[in-house]
C-alpha positions as CSV (number, residue, x, y, z in Angstrom):
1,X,94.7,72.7,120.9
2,X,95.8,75.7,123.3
3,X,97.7,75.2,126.0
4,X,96.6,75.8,129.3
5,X,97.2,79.2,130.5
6,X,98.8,80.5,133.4
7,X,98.1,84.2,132.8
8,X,95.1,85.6,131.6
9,X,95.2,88.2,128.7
10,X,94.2,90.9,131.1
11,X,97.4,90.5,133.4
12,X,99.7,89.7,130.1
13,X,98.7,93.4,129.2
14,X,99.3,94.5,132.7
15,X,102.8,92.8,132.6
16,X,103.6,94.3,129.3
17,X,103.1,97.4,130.0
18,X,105.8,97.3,132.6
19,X,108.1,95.5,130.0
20,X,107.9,92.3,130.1
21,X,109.5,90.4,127.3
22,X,107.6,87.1,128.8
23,X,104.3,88.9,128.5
24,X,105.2,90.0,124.8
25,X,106.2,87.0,124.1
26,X,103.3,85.1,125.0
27,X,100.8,87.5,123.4
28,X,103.1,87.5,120.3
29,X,102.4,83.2,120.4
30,X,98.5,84.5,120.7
31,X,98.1,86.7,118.0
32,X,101.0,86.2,115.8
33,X,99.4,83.2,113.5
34,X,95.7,85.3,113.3
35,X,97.4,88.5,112.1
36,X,99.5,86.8,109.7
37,X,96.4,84.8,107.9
38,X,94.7,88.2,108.2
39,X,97.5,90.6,106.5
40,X,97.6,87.6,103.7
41,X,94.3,87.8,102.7
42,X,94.5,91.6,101.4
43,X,98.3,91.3,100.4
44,X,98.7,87.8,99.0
45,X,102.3,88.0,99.7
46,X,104.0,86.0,102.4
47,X,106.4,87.9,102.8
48,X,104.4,91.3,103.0
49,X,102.3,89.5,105.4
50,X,104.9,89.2,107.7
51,X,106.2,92.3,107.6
52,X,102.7,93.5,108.6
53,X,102.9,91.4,111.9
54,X,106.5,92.4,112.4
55,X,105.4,96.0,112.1
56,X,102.3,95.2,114.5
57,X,104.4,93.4,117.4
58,X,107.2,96.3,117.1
59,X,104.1,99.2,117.3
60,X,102.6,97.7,119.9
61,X,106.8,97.1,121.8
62,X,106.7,100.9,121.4
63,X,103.5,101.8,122.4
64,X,102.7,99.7,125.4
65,X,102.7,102.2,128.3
66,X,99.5,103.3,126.6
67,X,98.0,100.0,126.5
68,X,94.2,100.1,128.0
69,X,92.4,97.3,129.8
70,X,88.8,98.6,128.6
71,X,90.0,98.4,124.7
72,X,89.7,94.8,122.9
73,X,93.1,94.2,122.5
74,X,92.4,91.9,119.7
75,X,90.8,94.7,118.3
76,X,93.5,96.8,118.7
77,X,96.0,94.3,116.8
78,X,93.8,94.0,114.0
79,X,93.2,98.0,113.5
80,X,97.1,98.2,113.4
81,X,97.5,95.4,111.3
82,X,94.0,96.9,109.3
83,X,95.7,100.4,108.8
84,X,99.6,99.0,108.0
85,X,97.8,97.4,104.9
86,X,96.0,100.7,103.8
87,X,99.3,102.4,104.0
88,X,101.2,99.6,102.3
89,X,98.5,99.7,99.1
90,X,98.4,103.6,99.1
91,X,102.6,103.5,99.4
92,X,102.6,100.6,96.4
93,X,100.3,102.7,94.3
94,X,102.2,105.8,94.5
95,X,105.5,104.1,94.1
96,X,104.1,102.9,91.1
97,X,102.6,105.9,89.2
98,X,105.4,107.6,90.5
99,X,108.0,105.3,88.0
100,X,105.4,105.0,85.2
101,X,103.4,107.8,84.9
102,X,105.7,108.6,82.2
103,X,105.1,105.9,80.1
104,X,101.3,106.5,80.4
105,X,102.0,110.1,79.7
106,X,104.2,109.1,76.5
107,X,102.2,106.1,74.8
108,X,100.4,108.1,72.5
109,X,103.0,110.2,71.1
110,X,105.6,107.9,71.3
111,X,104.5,104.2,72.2
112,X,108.2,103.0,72.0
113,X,109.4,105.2,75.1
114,X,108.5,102.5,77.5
115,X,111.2,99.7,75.1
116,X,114.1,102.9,75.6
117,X,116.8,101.1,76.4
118,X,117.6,104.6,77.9
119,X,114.4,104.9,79.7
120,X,115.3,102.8,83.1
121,X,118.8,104.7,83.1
122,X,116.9,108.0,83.2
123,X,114.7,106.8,86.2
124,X,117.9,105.9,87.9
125,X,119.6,109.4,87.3
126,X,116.6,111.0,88.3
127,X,116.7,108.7,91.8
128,X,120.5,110.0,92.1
129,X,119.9,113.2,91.5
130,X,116.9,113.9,94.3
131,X,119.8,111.8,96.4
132,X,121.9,114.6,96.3
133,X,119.9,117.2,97.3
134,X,120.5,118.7,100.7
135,X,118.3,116.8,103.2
136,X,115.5,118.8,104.1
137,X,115.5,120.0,99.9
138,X,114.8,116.3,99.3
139,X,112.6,115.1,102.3
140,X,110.4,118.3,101.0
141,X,110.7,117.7,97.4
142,X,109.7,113.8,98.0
143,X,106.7,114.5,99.9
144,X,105.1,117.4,97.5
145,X,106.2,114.7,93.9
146,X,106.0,111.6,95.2
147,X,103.5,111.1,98.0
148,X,101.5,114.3,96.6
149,X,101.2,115.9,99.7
150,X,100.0,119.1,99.4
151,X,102.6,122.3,100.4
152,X,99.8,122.9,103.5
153,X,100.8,119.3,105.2
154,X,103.9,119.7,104.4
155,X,104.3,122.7,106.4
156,X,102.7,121.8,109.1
157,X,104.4,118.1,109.5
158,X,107.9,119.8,109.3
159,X,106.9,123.0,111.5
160,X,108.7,125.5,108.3
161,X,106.5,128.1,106.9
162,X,104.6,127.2,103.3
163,X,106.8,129.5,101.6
164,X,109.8,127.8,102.8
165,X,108.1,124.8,101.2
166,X,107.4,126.1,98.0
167,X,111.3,127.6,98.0
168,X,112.8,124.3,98.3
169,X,110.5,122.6,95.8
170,X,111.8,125.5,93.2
171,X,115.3,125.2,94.1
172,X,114.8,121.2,93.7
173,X,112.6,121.9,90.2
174,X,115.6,124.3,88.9
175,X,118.3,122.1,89.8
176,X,116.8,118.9,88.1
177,X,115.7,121.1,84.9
178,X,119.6,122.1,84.7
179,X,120.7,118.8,85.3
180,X,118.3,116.9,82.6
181,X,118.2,120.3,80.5
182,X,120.6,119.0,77.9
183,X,119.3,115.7,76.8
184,X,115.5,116.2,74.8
185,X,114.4,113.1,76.2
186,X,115.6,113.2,79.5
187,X,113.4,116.7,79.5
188,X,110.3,115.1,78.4
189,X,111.2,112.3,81.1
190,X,111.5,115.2,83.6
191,X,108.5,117.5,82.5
192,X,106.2,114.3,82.4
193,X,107.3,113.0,85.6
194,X,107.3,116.3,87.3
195,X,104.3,118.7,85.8
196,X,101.6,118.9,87.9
């Protein structure tokens, strides 16, 4: 059971907007548990599921001079916490073809490539190598390979020109075909990972 109240949710919102850590933290008590149980059910992972309410509570910290009375803010909560989980799934499933596209690419002509004792040692030099790239080189080049942003959006979110975007991902192409150019499987690692 609840305990009695002293504020009501309307003047918590009021008081956090001002920057109350009382009003924050008595909202957090509110909606904490109900986000949690929520972010669960699509991620069946505790631990994700907190990170989603973490995530919530800290956008919300950051974002509360904008806070509305005439928006639900339960419904506000839950489109955060609904739209953290999209991008968490869309993140996980990129990560993922990103580091084994390879092997999907490779099982027909070669279906031991994916026992390669070589083959996580490759991954790893490929993730140092993009590492050492000059900052905006690899911020560019990660966008374009590995979220598959098109050269457009990429543009646009960095405010360069789409031909400074297609430069940097051909200076990043020609220094990773240099760098895995000597080793024939390390090129089909790179070509497979990397051909679009």
């Amino acid at each position: 059971m609840k305990n009695q109240q002293t504020h009501t949710e309307q003047q918590l919102i009021s008081l956090l907007r001002n920057g109350s850590q009382f009003a924050f933290e008595r909202l957090f008590e509110n909606y904490s548990q109900k986000l949690y149980r929520f972010s669960l059910s699509y991620l069946k992972s505790e631990t994700e599921a907190e990170e989603i309410v973490q995530d919530v509570f800290l956008k919300l910290w950051e974002n509360r001079e904008k806070l509305r009375n005439e928006t639900s803010f339960q419904s506000y909560l839950f489109t955060i916490a609904f739209n953290d989980i999209h991008k968490h799934f869309n993140k996980k499933a990129r990560d993922e073809r990103y580091r084994t596209e390879i092997l999907d690419s490779l099982s027909g002509e070669n279906p031991a490539i994916e026992t390669n004792p070589d083959f996580e040692a490759l991954v790893i030099k490929l993730e140092s190598l993009i590492e050492q790239m000059p900052e905006r080189r690899k911020e560019i080049f990660r966008k374009r390979k590995k979220e598959a942003k098109s050269v457009k959006d990429i543009a646009r979110e960095m405010s360069i020109s789409p031909k400074t975007v297609e430069n940097q991902i051909t200076e990043a192409m020609n220094f990773l075909k240099k760098e895995f150019g000597n080793d024939r499987i390390s090129g089909l690692l790179f070509f497979y990972v990397f051909l679009e």
